[in-house]
C-alpha positions in Angstrom: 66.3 127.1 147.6 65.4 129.6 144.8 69.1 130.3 143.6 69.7 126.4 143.7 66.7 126.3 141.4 67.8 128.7 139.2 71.8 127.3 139.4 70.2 124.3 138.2 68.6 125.6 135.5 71.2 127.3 134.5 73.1 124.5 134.3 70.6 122.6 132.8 70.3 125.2 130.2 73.5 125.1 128.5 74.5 121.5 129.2 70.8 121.0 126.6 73.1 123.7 124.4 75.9 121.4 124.3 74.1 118.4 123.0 72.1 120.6 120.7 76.0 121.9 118.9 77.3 118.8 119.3 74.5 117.5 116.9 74.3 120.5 114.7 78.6 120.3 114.3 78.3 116.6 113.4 75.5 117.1 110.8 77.6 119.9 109.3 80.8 117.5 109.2 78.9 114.7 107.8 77.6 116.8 105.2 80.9 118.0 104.0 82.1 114.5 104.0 79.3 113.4 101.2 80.1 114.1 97.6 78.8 117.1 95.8 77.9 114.7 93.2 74.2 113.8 92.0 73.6 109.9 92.9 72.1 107.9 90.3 68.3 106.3 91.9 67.6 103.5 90.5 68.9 100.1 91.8 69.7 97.5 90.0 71.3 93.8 89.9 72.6 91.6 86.9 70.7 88.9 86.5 67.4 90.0 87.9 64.3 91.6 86.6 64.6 95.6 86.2 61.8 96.4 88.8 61.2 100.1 87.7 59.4 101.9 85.0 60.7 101.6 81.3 64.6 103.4 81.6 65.3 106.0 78.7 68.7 107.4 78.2 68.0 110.8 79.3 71.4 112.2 77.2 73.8 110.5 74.8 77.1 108.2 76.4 79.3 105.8 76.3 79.0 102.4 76.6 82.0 102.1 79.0 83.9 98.9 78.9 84.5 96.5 81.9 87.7 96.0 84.2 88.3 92.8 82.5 87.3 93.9 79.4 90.1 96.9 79.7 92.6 94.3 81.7 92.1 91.8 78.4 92.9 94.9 75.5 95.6 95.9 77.8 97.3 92.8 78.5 97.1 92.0 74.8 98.6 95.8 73.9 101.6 94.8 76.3 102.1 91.3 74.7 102.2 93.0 71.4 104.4 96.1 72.4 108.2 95.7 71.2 110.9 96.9 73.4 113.3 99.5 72.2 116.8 99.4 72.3 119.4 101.9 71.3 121.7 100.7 68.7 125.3 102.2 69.1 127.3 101.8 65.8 129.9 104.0 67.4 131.3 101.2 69.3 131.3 98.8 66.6 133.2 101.4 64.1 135.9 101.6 67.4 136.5 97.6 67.7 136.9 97.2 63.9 139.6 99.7 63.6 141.4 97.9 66.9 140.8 94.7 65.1 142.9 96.2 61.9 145.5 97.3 63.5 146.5 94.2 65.3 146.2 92.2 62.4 148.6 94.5 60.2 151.0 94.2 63.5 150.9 90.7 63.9 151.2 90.2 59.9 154.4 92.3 60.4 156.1 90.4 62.9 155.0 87.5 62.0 156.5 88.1 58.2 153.2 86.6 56.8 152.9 87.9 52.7 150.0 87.5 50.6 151.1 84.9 48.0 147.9 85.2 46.2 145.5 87.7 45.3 142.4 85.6 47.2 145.0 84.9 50.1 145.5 88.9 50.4 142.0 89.3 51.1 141.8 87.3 54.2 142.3 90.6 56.2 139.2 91.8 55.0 137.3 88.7 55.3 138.4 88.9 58.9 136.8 92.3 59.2 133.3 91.6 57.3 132.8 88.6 60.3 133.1 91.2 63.0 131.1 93.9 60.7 128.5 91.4 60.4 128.6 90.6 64.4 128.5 94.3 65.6 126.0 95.4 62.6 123.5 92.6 63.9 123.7 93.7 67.5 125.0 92.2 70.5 123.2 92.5 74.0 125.1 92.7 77.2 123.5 89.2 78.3 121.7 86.5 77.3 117.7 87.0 75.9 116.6 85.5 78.8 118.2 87.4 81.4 116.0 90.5 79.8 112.4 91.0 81.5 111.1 92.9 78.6 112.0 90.4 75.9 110.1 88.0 77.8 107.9 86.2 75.4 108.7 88.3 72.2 110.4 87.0 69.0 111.3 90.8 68.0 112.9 93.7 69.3 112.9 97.8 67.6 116.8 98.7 67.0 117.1 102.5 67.6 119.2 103.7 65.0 119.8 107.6 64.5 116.4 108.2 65.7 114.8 105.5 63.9 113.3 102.3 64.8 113.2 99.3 63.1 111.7 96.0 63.6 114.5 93.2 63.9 113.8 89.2 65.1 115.6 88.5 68.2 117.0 85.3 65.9 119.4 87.6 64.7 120.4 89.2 67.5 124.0 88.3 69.3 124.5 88.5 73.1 128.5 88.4 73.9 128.5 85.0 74.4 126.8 83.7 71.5 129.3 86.0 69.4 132.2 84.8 70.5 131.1 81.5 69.3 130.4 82.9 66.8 133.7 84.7 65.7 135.7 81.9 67.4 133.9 79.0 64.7 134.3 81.8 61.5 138.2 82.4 62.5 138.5 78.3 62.9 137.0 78.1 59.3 139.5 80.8 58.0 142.5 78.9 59.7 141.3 75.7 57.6 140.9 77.4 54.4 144.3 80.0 54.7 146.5 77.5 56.3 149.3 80.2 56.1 146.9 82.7 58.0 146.8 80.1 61.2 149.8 81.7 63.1 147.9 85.1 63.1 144.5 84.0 63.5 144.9 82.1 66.5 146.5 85.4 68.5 143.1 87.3 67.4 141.0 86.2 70.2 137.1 87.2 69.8 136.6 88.6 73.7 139.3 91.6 73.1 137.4 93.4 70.5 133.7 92.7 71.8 132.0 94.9 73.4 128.0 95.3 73.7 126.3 98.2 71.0 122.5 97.4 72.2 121.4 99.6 74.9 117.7 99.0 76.6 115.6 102.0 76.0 113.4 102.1 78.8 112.6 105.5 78.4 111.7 105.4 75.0 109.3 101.8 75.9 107.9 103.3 78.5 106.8 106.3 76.8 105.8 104.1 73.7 104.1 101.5 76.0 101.7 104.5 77.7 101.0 105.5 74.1 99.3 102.2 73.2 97.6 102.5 76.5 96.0 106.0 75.8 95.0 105.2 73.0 92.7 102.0 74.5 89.2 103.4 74.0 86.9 103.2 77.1 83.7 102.8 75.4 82.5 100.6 73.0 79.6 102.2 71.5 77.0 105.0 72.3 73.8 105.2 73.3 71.8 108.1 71.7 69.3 110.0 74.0 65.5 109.3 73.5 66.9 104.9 73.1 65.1 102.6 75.2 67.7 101.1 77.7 65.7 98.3 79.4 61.7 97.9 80.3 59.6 97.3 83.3 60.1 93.2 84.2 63.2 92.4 81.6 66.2 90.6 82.6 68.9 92.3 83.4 71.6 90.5 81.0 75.0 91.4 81.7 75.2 93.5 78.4 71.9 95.3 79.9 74.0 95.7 83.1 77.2 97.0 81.5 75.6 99.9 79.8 73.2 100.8 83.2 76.6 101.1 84.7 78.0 103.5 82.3 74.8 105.5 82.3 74.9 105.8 86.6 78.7 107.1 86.0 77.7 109.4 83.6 74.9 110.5 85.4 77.0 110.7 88.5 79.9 112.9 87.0 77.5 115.2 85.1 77.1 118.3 86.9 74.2 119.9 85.0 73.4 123.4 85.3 72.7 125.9 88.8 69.6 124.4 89.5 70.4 120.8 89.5 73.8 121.6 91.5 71.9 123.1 93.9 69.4 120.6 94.0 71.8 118.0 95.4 72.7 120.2 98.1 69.9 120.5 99.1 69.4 116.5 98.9 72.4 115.8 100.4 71.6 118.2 103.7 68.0 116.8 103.9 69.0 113.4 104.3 71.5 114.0 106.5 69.5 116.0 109.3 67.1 113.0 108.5 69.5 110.1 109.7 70.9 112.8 112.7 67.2 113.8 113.8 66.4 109.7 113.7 70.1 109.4 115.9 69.1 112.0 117.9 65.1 111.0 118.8 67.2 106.8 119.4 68.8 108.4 122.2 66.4 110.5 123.7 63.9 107.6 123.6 66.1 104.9 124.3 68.8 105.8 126.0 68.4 108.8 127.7 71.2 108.9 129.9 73.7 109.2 127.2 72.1 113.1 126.4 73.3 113.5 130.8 76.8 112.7 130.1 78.8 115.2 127.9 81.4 112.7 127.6 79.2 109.9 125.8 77.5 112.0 123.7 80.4 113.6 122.5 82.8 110.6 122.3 79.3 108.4 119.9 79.2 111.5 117.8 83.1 111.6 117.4 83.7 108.3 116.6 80.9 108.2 113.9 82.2 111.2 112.6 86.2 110.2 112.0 84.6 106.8 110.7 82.8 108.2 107.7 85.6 110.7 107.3 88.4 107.7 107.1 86.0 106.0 104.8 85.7 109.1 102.4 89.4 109.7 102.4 90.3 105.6 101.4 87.8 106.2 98.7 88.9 109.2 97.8 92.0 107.1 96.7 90.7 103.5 96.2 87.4 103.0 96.3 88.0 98.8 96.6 89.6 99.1 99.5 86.9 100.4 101.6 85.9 97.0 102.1 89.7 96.9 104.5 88.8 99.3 106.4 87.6 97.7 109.7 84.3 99.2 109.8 82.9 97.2 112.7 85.6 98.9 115.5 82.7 101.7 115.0 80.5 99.5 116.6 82.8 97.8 118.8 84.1 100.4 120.8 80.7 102.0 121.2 79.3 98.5 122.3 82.4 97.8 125.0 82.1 101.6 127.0 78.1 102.4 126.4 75.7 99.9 125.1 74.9 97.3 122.5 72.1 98.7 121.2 73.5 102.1 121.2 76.4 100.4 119.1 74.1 98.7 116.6 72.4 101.7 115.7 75.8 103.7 115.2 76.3 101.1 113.4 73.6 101.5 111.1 73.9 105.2 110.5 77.5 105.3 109.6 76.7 102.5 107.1 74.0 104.3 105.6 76.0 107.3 105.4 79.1 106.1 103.9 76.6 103.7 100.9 76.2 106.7 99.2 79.9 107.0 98.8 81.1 104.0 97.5 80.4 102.4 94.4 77.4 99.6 94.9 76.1 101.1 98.4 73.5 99.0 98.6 76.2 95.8 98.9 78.3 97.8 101.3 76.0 99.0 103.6 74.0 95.2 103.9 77.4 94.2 104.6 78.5 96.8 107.2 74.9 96.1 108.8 75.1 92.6 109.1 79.1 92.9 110.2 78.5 95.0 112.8 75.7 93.8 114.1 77.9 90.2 114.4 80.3 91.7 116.0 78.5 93.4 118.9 76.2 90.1 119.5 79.5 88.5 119.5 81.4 90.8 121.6 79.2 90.7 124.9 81.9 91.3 127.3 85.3 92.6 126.4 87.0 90.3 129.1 89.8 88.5 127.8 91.9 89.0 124.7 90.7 86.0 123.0 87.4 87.2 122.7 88.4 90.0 120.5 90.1 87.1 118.0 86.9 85.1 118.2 84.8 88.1 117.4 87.7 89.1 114.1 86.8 85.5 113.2 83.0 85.7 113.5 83.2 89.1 111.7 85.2 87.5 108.7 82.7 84.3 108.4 79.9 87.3 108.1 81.8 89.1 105.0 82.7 86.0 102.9 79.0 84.3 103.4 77.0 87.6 102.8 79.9 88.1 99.6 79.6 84.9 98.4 75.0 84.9 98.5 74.9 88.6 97.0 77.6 87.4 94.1 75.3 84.3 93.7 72.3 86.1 93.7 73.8 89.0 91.2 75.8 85.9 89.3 74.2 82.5 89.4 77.2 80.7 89.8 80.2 80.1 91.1 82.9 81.0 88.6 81.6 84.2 88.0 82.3 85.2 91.6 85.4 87.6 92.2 87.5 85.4 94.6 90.0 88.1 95.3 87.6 90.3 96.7 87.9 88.2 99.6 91.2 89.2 100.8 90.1 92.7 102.0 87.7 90.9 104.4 90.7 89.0 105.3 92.8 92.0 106.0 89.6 93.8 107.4 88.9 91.2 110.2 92.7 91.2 110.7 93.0 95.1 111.2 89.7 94.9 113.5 91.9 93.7 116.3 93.7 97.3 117.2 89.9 97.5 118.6 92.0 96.5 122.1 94.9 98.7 121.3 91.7 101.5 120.8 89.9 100.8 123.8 93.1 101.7 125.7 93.7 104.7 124.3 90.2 105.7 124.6 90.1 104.7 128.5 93.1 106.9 129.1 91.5 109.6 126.8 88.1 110.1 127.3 87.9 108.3 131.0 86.4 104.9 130.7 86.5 102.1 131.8 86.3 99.0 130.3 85.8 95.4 132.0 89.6 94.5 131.3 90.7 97.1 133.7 87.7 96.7 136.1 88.9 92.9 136.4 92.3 94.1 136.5 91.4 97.0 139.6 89.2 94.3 141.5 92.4 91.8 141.5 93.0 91.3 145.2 96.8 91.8 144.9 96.5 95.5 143.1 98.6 98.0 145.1 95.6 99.8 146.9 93.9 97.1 148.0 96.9 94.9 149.0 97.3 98.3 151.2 94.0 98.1 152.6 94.1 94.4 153.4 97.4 94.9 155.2 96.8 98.0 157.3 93.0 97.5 157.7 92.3 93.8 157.6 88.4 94.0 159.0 87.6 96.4 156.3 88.9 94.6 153.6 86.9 91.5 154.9 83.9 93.6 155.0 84.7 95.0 151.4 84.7 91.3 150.1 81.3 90.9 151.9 79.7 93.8 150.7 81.2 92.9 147.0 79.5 89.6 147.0 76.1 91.3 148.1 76.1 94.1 146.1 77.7 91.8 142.5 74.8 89.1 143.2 72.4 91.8 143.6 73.0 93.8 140.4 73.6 90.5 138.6 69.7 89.5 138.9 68.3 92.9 139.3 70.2 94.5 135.8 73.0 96.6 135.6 77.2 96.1 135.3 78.1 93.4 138.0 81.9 94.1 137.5 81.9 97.6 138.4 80.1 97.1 141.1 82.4 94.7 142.1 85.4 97.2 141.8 83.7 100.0 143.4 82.7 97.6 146.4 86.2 96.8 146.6 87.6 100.6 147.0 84.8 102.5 148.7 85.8 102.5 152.2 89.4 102.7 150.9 89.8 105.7 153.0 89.6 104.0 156.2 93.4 103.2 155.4 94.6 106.7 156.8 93.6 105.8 160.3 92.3 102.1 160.4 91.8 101.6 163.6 89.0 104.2 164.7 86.5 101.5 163.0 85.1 98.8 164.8 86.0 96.0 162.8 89.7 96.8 162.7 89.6 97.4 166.6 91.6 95.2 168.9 88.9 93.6 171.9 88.9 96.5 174.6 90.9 99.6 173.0 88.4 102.2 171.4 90.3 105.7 170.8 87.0 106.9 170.6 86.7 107.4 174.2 89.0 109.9 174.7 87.7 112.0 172.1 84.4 114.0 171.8 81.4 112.9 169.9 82.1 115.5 167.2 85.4 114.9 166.9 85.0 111.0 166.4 82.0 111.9 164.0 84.3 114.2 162.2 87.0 111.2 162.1 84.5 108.8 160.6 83.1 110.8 158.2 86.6 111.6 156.6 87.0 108.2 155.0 85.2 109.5 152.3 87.4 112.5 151.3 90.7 110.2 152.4 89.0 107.7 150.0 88.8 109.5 147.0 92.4 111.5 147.9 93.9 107.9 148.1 92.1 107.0 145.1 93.0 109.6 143.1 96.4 109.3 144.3 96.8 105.6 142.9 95.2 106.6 139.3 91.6 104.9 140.3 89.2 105.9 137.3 86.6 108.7 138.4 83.6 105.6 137.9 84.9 103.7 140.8 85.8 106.9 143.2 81.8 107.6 143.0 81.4 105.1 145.0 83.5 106.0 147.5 81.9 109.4 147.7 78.1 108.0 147.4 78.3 104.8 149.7 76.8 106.9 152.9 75.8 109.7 150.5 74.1 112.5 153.1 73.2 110.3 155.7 74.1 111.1 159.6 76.7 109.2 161.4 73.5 107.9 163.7 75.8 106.4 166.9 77.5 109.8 167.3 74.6 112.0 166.6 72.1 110.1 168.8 74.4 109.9 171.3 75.3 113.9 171.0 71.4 114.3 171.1 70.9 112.0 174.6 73.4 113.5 176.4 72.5 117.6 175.3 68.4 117.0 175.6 68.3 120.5 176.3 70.5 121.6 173.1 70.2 122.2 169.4 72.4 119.6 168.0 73.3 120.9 164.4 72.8 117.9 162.3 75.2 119.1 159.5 78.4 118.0 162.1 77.6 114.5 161.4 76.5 114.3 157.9 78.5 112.9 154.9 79.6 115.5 152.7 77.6 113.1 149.8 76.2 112.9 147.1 73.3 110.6 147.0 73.8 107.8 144.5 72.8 108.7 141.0 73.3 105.3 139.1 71.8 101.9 140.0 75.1 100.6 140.3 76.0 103.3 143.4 72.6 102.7 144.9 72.9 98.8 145.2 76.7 99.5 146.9 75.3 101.9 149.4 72.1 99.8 150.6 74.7 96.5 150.7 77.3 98.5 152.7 74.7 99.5 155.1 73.0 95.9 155.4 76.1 94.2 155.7 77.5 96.6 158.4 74.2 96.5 160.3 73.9 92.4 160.0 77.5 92.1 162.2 75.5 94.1 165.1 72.6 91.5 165.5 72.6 89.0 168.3 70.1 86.7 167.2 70.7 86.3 163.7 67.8 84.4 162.0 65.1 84.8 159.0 63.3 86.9 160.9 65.5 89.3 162.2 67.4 89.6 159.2 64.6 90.3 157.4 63.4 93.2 160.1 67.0 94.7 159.2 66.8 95.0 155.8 63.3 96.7 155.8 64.5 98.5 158.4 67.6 100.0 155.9 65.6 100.8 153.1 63.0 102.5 155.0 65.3 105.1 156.6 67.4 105.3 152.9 64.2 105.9 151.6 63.2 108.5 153.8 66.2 110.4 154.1 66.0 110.5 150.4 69.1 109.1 149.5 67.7 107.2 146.5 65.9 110.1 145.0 68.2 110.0 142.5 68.9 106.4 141.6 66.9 105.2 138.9 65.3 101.9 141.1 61.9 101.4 140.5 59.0 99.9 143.4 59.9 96.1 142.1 63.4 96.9 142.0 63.3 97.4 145.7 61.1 94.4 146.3 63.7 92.2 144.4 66.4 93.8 146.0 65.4 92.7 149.8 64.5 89.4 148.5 68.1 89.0 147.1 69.5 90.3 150.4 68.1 88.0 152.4 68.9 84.9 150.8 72.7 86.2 150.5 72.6 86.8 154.2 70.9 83.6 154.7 73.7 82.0 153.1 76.6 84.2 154.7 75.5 83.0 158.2 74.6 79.9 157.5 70.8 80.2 158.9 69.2 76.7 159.1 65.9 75.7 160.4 65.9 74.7 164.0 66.1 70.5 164.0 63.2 68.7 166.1 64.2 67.1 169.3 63.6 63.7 169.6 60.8 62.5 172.2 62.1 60.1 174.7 58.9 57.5 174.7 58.5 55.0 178.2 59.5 51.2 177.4 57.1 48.7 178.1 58.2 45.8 180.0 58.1 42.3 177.5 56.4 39.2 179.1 58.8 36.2 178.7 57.6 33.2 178.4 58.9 29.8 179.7 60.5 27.5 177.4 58.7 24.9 178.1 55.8 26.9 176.8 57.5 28.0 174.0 57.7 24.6 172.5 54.3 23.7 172.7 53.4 26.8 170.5 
């Protein structure tokens, strides 16, 4: 007994050392994941009353401007920014000398001779209308077909490194130059008549080609120069200058330059002592919200602190939560409102408990607010979300509730959005519409919750209702097995399931995994069905040609062929403890009363015909074992009635009782009390026990006078 004591608390011992690293590793990760930055302390709202002392600047900044202030000068830098393109006089220089030499050759064979001295200068007119053309520009395409010149009425040529400012009026693209060349050679054909031969073999499209180049490059570099030189600020506030008093309205010029003085308090760093200082900060608060986690569980639910598994998977998944919030807004910090916080709370609520999941919840929210820009906004949101989505998300049953819940979790967002913007705004224009799409995407990306809860299951070893409905299904391998091969036990499994679901249902506890373990736990009975009664043909007993030990020893191994079988067909370690608690340590009584009669003078060692247990440890196990027994027992009875039932049932939880196989299962006094009262009226209703009909008394008839007609008349 002493080295089981000290085995005990030995294991007690470090399984407490477990939990306590567990918590101390999360509180370190947590803290890591929290800025290094101080965190401005004063909150604040536009359009209502500063409710702290008289605000001085405490150091000189910047006004900063808005994001729509910023988007406005931008826009209007872009709108005003010229696109560059590079002019190449190269190829203009190249067409005009093409252009020459034709019309010499075709003058030559087509014996054309200046006759007078303003006819002899036709050639060179012919040259200045293509000079013109080129030394205008021509673009490959039309204006339109160019992105950049979208909107403008100028353009900057690039010539030899210089730019210069030129209206896109003036500008040819190739088509509108070859109308124009072909209307300018028309007019020279009128006016030199003598010239038409020639001039109608120059055609316009041979000699152009495009000498305007886009210079994205050089816009882009010129474009990102206007931007830089945007200014941020507009205006200072000098240290000592009274920012806003006690009661004033916060005005949203009040509220721009708060904002500027939390960023610049935010990204100051200060000296040793203040760096340190918010170390310091940071760790308190954090042991603070773990200690508060921490005392939750151990008041609350204690059972979590038993199981290595639940601790550790809450304090993981709170954990990778905050740090995939950190890393998004590391990068964006809008976009934290996309990620789907409430799977946090979700997957905590659908494998431990809702209000487990709610206060997970909570401390994650709190956590990440002082993260992201307005934490006050986030953190109400993430708190009301979540809190949504686990009310919402009772039982994760059937795929559509998931949906429902996305939906549920959205209307939360956009109605908490809209009252805080109308609180902080006053009305409706002012709120930012947009910001509604990351709810949008948000409830949208909460759905891999069912994709999660699968891998979780496989990972960590849950089980969620989706698979216990999908293990308790009738037609799943094993139990299709066990009603083939050992129809009586499968009959009694279904009994014992509808005593055992009805039972936890009213009494409190998980009524589908009871169901499912009810189902499987005398799934070892398949190896050899028929050594138990109820899948015995009438007059064949193998027992009888066997020895009491041997048919106790028989019996008793439907527990370790159970969970052998079980374990053989994947069947999650929750529903095999039911196969190895249902008879827990408990005595095969037929055999070992038996073996007891029949060697009076003998020391029958009881351990032969004891189940290799455990006893029960959950209320879920206990309520199995006690309906297994009652149900079993009830078949035996040969007057079945109120009464008698009623003497059985007592009779069950007196000797599990006493042999103290529900030492361990958390079942209080009125527990039991409801319990037998539930029993009864399920048995009651099994058998059909109705109250006993009163026979009807046969009463003597009295012989009727007649009297004469005669007689009759007269009266």
């Amino acid at each position: 007994m002493d080295v089981k004591n000290k085995l005990k608390s030995r294991e007690s011992f470090w399984h407490t050392t477990f939990v306590v690293a567990l918590f101390v590793i999360t509180t370190v990760l947590i803290y890591l994941a929290l800025p290094g930055e101080a965190r401005f302390k004063y909150e604040f709202q536009k359009g209502r009353p500063w409710m702290h002392e008289t605000l001085i600047a405490p150091f000189d900044f910047a006004i900063l401007k808005s994001d729509d202030e910023l988007k406005t000068e931008r826009d209007s830098v872009l709108n005003a920014q010229l696109p560059y393109f590079t002019y190449q006089d190269s190829i203009g220089k190249d067409q005009i000398g093409k252009l020459k030499n034709q019309v010499d050759e075709l003058g030559q064979s087509l014996n054309i001779k200046s006759k007078t001295i303003s006819e002899a200068g036709i050639r060179q007119q012919l040259v200045n209308l293509y000079q013109e053309v080129f030394k205008r520009g021509i673009l490959e395409q039309s204006i339109s077909d160019y992105p950049s010149l979208k909107g403008k009425s100028d353009l900057m040529f690039v010539e030899d490194h210089v730019g210069r400012k030129t209206p896109l009026s003036s500008v040819f693209s190739l088509k509108t130059a070859y109308n124009y060349l072909s209307s300018g050679q028309e007019q020279l054909a009128e006016k030199y008549p003598s010239w038409q031969p020639l001039l109608v073999k120059i055609h316009p499209e041979v000699f152009l080609r495009s000498n305007l180049v886009f210079d994205a490059k050089t816009t882009d570099f010129e474009r990102q120069k206007l931007l830089d030189d945007i200014s941020t600020s507009r205006g200072m506030v000098q240290e000592g200058e009274r920012i806003v008093s006690q009661g004033d309205l916060i005005t949203p010029d009040t509220y721009r330059i708060l904002e500027s003085l939390q960023k610049a308090y935010e990204n100051r760093l200060g000296n040793a002592t203040e760096y340190y200082g918010v170390l310091a900060g940071k760790g308190m608060f954090i042991i603070l919200l773990m200690l508060v986690l921490f005392l939750f569980v151990f008041n609350i639910r204690r059972e979590l602190l038993n199981s290595k598994r639940d601790i550790a998977f809450t304090l993981l998944m709170t954990v990778v939560m905050i740090y995939f919030c950190r890393l998004v807004v590391s990068t964006n910090p809008q976009m934290v409102y996309l990620v789907p916080f409430t799977v946090l709370a979700l997957t905590i609520r659908t494998f431990l408990d809702a209000r487990l999941a709610i206060f997970v919840n909570t401390i994650a929210a709190l956590i990440v607010g002082f993260m992201v820009p307005n934490g006050y906004e986030f953190v109400l949101l993430q708190i009301l979300a979540g809190t949504v989505a686990v009310i919402s998300q009772d039982k994760l049953l059937r795929r559509g509730q998931l949906v429902i819940t996305s939906v549920f979790i959205l209307l939360t967002y956009v109605f908490a959005y809209i009252g805080i913007s109308l609180i902080q705004e006053g009305n409706w224009h002012a709120i930012e519409w947009m910001q509604l799409r990351w709810f949008v995407g948000n409830a949208v990306l909460t759905l891999i919750t069912y994709l999660l809860v699968y891998i979780f299951e496989k990972s960590f070893g849950f089980v969620s209702d989706v698979t216990l409905i999908e293990l308790s299904y009738s037609n799943q391998n094993l139990l299709r097995k066990l009603a083939e091969e050992a129809p009586g036990t499968f009959q009694h499994s279904l009994q014992v399931a509808n005593l055992a679901e009805d039972a936890i249902t009213k009494l409190g506890g998980n009524p589908l995994l009871v169901r499912t373990g009810a189902m499987y736990h005398d799934i070892g009975k398949t190896k050899a069905p028929h050594f138990f009664a109820e899948n015995q043909a009438k007059g064949i007993n193998p027992h009888e040609e066997m020895s009491l030990e041997e048919s106790a020893r028989v019996i008793m191994s439907h527990v370790a062929d159970g969970v052998t079988l079980a374990r053989k067909y994947k069947i999650p370690e929750m529903i095999i403890d039911f196969i190895r608690t249902h008879h827990g340590t408990t005595t095969t009584g037929y055999f070992y009363m038996m073996s007891k009669n029949e060697n009076p003078e003998q020391n029958i060692d009881p351990s032969k015909f004891t189940y290799p247990g455990p006893v029960p440890s959950t209320r879920e196990t206990a309520v199995v074992m006690l309906a297994d027994s009652i149900e079993a027992a009830s078949r035996s009875l040969k007057d079945i009635n109120a009464e008698s039932l009623s003497d059985l049932i007592d009779k069950i939880f007196k000797s599990k009782i006493k042999d103290g196989q529900l030492d361990y299962a958390p079942l209080t006094f009125q527990d039991i009390t409801l319990l037998k009262q539930i029993f009864l009226e399920k048995l009651l209703t099994i058998y059909h026990v109705r109250m006993e009909y009163p026979v009807e008394k046969k009463v003597k008839k009295v012989k009727r006078k007649t009297i004469p007609l005669d007689r009759r008349k007269n009266r």
